[in-house]
SEMI-460560 format. One line per field, with one value per atom (N, C-alpha, C, O): residue number from 0; residue in three letters; x, y, z. Coordinates in steps of 0.1 Angstrom, whole numbers, plus 5000, padded with zeros to 4 digits. Layout:
// residues N
num <- c(NUM, ...)
residuo <- c(ala, ...)
c1 <- c(X, ...)
c2 <- c(Y, ...)
c3 <- c(Z, ...)
END
This chain:
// residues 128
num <- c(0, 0, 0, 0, 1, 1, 1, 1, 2, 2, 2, 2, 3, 3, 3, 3, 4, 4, 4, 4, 5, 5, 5, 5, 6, 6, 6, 6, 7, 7, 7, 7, 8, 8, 8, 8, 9, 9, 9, 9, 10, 10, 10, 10, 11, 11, 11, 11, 12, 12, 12, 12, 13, 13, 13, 13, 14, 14, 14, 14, 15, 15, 15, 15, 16, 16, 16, 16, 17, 17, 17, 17, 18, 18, 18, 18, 19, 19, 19, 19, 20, 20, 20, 20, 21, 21, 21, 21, 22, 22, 22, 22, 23, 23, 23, 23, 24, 24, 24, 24, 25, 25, 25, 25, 26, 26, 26, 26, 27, 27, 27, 27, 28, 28, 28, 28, 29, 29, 29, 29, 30, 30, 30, 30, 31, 31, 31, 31, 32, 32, 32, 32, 33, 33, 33, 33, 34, 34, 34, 34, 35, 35, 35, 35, 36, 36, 36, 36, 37, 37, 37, 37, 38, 38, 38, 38, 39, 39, 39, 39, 40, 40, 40, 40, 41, 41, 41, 41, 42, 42, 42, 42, 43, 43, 43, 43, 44, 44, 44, 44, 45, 45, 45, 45, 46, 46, 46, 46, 47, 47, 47, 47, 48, 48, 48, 48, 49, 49, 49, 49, 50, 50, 50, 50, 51, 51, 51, 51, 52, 52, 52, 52, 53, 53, 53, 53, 54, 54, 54, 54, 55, 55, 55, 55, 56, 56, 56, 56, 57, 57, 57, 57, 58, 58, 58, 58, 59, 59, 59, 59, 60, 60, 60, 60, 61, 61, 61, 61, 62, 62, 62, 62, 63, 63, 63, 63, 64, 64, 64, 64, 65, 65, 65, 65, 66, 66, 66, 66, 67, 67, 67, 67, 68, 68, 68, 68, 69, 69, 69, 69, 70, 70, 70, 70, 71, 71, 71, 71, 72, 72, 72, 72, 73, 73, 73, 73, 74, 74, 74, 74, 75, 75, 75, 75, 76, 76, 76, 76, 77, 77, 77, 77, 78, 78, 78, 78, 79, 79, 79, 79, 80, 80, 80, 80, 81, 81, 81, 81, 82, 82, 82, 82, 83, 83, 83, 83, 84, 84, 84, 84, 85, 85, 85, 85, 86, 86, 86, 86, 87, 87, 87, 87, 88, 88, 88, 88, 89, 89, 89, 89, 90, 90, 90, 90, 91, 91, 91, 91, 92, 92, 92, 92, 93, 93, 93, 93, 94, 94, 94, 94, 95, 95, 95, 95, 96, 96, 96, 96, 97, 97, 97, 97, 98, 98, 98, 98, 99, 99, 99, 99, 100, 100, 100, 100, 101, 101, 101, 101, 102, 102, 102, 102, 103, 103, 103, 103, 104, 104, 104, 104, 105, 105, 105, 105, 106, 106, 106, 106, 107, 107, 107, 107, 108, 108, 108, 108, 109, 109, 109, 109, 110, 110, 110, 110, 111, 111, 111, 111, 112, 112, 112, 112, 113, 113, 113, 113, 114, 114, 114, 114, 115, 115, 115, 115, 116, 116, 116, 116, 117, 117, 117, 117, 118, 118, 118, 118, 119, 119, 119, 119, 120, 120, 120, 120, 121, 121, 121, 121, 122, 122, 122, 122, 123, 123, 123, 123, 124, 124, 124, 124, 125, 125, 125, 125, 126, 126, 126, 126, 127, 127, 127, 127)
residuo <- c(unk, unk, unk, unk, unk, unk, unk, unk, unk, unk, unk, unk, unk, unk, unk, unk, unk, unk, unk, unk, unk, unk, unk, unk, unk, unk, unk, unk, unk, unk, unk, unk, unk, unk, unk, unk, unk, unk, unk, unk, unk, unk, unk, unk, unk, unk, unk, unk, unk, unk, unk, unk, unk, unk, unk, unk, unk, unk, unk, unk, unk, unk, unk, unk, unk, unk, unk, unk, unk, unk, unk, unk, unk, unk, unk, unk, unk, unk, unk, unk, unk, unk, unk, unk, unk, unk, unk, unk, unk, unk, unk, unk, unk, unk, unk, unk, unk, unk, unk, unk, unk, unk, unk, unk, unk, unk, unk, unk, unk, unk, unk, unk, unk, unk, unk, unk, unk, unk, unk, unk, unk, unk, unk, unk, unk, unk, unk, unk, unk, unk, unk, unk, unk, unk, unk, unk, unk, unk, unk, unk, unk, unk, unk, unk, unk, unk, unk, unk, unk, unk, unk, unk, unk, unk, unk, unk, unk, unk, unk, unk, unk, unk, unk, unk, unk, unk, unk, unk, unk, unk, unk, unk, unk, unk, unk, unk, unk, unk, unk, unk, unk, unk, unk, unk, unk, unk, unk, unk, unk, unk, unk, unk, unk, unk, unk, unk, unk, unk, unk, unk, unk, unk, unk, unk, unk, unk, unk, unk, unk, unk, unk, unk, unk, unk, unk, unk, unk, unk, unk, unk, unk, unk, unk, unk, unk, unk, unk, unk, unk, unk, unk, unk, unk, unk, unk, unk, unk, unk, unk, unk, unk, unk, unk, unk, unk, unk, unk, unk, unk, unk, unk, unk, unk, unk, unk, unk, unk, unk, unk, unk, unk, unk, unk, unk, unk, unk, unk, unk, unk, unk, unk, unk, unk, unk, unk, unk, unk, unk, unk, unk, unk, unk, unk, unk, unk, unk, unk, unk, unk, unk, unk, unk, unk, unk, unk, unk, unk, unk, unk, unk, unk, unk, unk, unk, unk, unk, unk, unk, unk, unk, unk, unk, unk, unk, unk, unk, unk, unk, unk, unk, unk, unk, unk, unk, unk, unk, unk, unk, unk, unk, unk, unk, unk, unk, unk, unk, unk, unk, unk, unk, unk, unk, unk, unk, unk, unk, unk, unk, unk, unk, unk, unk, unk, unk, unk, unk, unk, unk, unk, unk, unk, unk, unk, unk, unk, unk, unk, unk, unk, unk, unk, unk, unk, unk, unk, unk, unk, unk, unk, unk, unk, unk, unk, unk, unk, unk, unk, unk, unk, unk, unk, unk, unk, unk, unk, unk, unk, unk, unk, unk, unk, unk, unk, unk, unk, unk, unk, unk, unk, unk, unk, unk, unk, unk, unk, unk, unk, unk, unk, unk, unk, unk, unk, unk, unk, unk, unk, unk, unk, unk, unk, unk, unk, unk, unk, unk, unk, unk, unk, unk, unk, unk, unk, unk, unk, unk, unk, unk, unk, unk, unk, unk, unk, unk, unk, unk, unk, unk, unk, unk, unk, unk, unk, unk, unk, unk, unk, unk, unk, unk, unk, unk, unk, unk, unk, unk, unk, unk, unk, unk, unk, unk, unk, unk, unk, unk, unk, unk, unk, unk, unk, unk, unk, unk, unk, unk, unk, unk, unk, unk, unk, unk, unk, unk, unk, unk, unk, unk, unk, unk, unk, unk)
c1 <- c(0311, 0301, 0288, 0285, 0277, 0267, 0258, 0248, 0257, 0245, 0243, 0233, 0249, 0243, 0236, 0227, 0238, 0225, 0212, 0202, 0209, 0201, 0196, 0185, 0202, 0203, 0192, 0182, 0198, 0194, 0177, 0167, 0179, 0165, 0153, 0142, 0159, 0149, 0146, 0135, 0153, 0154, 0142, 0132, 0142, 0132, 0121, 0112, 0119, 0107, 0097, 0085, 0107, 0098, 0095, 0090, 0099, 0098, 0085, 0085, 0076, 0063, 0065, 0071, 0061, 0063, 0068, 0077, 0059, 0058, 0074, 0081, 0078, 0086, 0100, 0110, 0098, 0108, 0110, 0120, 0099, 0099, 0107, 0117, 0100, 0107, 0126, 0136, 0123, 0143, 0152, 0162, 0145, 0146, 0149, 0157, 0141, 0139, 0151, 0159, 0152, 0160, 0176, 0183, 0181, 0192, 0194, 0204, 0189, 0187, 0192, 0201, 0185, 0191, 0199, 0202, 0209, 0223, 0231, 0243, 0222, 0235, 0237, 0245, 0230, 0230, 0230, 0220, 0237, 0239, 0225, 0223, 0220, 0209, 0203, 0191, 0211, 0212, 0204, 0207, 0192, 0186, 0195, 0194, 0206, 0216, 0226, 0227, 0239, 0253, 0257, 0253, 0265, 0272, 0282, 0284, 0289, 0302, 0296, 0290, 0298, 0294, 0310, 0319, 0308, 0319, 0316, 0305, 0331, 0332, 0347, 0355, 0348, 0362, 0360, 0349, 0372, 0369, 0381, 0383, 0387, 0389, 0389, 0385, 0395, 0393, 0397, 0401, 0398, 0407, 0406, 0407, 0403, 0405, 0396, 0384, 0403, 0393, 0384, 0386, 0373, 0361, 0366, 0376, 0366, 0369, 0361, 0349, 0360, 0354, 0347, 0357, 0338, 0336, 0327, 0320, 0325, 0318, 0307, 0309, 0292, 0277, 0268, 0266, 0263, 0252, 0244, 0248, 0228, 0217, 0201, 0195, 0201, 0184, 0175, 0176, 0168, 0152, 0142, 0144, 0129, 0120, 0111, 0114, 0103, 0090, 0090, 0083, 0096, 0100, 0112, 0114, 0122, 0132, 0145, 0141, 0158, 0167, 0183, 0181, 0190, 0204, 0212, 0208, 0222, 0228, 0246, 0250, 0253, 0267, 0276, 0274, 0284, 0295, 0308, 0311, 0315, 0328, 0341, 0341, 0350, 0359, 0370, 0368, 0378, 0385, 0400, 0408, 0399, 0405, 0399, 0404, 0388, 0378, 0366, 0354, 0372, 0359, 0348, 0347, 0341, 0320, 0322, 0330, 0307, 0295, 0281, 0276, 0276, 0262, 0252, 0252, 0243, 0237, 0228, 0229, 0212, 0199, 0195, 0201, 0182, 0175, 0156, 0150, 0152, 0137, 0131, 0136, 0117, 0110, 0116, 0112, 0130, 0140, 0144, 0145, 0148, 0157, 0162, 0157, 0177, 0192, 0190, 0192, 0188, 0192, 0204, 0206, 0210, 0219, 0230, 0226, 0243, 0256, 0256, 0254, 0260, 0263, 0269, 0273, 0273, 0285, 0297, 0295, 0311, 0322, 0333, 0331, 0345, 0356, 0359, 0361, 0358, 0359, 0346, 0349, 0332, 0326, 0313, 0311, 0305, 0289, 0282, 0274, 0282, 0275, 0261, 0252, 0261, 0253, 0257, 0248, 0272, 0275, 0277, 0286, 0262, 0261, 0253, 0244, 0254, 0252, 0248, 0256, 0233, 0236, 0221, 0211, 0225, 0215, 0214, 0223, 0201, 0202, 0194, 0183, 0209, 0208, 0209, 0218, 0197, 0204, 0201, 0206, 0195, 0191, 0204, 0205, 0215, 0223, 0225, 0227, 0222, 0224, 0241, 0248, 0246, 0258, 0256, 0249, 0265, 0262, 0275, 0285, 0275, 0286, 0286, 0276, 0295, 0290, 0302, 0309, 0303, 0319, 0327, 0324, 0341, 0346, 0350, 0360, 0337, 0337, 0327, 0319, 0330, 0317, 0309, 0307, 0306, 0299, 0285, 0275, 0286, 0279, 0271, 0277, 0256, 0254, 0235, 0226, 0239, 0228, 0214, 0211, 0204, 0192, 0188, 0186, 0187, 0182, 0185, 0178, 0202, 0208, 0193, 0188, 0192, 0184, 0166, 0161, 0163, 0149, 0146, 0133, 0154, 0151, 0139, 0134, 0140, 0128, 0136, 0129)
c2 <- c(0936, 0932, 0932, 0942, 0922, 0922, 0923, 0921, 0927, 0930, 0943, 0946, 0954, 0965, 0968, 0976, 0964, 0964, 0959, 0966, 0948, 0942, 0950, 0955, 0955, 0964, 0979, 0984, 0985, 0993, 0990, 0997, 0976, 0975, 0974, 0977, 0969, 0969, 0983, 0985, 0991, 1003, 1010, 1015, 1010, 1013, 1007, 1015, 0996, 0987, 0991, 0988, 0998, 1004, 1018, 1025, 1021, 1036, 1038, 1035, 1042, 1049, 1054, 1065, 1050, 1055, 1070, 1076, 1073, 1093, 1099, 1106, 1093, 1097, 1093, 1100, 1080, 1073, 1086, 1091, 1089, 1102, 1111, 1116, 1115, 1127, 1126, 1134, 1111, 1111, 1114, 1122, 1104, 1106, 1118, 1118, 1129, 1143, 1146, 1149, 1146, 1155, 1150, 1156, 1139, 1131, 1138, 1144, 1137, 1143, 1152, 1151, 1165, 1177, 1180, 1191, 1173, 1175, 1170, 1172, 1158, 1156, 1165, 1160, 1177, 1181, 1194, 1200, 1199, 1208, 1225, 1236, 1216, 1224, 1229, 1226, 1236, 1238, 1247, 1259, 1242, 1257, 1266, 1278, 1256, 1264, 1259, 1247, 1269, 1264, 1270, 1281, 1262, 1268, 1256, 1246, 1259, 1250, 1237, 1239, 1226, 1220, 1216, 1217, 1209, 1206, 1189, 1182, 1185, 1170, 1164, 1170, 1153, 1142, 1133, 1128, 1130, 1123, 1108, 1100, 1110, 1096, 1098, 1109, 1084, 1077, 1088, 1096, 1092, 1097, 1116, 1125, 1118, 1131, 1135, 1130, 1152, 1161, 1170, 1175, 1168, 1178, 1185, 1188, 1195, 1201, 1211, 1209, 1219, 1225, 1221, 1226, 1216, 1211, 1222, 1229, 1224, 1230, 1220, 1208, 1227, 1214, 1223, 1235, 1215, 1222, 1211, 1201, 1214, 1212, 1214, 1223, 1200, 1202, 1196, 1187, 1201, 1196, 1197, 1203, 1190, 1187, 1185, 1182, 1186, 1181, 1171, 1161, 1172, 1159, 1149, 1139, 1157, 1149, 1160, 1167, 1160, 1163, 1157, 1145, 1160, 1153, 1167, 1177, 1167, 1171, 1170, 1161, 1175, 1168, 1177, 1189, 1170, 1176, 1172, 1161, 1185, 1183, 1187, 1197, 1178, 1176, 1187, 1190, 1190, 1201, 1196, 1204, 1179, 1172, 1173, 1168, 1180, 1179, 1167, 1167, 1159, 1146, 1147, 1151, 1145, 1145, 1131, 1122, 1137, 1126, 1130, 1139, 1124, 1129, 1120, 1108, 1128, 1121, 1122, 1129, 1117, 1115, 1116, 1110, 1124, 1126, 1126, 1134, 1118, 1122, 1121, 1114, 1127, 1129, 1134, 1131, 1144, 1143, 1139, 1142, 1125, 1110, 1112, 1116, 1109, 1106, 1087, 1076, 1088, 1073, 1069, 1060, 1073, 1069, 1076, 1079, 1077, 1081, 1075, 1063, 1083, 1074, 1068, 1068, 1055, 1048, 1052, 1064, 1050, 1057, 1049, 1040, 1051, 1042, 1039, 1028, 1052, 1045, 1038, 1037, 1034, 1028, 1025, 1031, 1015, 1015, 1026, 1030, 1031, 1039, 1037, 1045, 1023, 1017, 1015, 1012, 1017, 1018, 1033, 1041, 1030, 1043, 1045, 1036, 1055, 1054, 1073, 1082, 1075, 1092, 1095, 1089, 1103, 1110, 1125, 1131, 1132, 1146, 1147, 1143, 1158, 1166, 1180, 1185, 1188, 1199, 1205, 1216, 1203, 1206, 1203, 1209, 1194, 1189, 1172, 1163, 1171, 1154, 1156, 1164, 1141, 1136, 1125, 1117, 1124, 1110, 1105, 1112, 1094, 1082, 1076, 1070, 1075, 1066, 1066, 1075, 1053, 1042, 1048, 1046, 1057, 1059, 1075, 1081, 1080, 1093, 1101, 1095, 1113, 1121, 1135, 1138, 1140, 1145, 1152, 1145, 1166, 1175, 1187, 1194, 1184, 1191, 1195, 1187, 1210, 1217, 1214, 1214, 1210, 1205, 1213, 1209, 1226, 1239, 1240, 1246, 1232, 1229, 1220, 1220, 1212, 1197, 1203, 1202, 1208, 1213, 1224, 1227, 1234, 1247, 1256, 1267, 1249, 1256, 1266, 1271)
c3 <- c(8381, 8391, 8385, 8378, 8385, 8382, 8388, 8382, 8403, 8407, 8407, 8415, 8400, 8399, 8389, 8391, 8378, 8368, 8375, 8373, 8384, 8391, 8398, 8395, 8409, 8418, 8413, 8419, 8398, 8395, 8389, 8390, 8383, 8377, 8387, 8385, 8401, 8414, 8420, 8425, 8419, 8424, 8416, 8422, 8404, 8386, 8392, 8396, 8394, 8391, 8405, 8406, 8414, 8431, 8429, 8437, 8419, 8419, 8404, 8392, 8413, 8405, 8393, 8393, 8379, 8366, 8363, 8356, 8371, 8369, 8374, 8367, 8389, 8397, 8387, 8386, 8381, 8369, 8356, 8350, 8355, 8343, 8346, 8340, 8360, 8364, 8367, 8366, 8369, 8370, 8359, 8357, 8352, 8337, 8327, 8318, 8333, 8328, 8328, 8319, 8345, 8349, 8350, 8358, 8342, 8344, 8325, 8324, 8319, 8308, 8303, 8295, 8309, 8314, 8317, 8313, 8328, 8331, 8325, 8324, 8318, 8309, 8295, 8288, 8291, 8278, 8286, 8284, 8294, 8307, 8309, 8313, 8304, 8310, 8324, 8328, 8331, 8348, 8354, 8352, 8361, 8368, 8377, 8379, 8384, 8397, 8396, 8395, 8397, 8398, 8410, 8413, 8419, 8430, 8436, 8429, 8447, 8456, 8468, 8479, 8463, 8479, 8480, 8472, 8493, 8500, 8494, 8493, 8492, 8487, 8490, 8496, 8486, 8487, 8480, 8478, 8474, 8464, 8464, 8455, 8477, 8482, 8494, 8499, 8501, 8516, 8522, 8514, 8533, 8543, 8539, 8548, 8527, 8526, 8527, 8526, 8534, 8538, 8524, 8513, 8536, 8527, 8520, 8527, 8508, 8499, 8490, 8494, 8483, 8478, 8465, 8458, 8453, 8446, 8436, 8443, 8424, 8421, 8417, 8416, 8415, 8417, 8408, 8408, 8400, 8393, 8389, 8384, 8393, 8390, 8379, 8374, 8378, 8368, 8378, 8387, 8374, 8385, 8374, 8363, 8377, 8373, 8383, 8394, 8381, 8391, 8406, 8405, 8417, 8424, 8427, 8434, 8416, 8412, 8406, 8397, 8409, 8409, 8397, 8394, 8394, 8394, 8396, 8390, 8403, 8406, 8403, 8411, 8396, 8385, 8396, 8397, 8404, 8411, 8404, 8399, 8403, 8392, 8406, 8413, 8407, 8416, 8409, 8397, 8415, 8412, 8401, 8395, 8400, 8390, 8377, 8367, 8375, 8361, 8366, 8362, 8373, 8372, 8376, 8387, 8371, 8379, 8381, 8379, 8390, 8393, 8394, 8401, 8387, 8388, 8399, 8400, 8408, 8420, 8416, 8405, 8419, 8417, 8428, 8437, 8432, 8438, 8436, 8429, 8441, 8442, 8450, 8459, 8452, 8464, 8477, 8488, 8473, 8487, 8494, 8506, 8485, 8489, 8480, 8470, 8483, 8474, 8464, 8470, 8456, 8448, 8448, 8456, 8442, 8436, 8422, 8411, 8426, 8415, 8401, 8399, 8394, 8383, 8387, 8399, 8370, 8373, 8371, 8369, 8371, 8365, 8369, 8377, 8363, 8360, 8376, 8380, 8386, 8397, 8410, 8422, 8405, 8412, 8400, 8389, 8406, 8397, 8404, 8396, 8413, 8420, 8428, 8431, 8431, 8440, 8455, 8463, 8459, 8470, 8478, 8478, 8485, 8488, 8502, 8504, 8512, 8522, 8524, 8521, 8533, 8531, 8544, 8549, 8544, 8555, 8552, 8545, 8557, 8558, 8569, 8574, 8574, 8586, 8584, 8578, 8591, 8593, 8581, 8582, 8568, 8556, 8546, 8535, 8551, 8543, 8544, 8553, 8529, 8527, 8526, 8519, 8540, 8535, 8532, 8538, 8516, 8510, 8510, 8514, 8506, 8503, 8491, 8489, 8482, 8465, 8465, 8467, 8464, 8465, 8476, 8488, 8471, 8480, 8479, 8480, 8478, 8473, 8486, 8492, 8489, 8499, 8495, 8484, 8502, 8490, 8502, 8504, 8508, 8518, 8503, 8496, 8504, 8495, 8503, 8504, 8505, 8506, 8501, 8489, 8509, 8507, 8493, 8481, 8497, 8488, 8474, 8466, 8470, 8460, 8450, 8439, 8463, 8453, 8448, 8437, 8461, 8459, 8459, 8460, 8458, 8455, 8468, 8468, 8474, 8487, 8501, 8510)
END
């Protein structure tokens, strides 16, 4: 599919240099597992199934988040957060991670990225 490189370059190009850094940082960081917090959110990791237990660990930087949930198969996903708005999942063999849909209620973002879910504690992302 080719409009997710697109997709992602519009996303980049709306988002303020600094706030871009800050993602940057912190996408960085988890990937060279450098984690300020490790703990469980509740996840699914296909259609129809129930919420689950996931283990989640976090890097933050200034404004901005990633957050690597590892499904109890071994597989991650790493989510992106800044300004305490959800971006966007990586990509991975099962989605680009542009198809995504999420809200927070209640001091919990539920997200959606492909066909994956994913209930993860505000406090996880911003530490407050």
């Amino acid at each position: 599919m080719r409009t997710a490189p697109l997709i992602l370059a519009l996303l980049i190009a709306a988002t303020p240099a600094a706030a871009q850094a800050d993602i940057q940082t912190a996408t960085k960081r988890a990937k060279s597992g450098q984690f300020d917090a490790q703990g469980q959110v509740r996840c699914a990791q296909e259609v129809g199934q129930a919420l689950g237990a996931c283990d989640a660990s976090v890097a933050r930087t200034t404004g901005s988040a990633a957050v690597v949930v590892t499904f109890p198969n071994g597989f991650a996903r790493m989510l992106t957060f800044s300004d305490g708005a959800f971006l966007r999942g990586n990509a991975t063999m099962s989605g680009v991670g542009t198809d995504t849909d999420w809200q927070l209620t209640n001091g919990t973002y539920h997200i959606r990225v492909d066909d994956q879910r994913f209930d993860i504690p505000e406090t996880l992302v911003t530490a407050d």
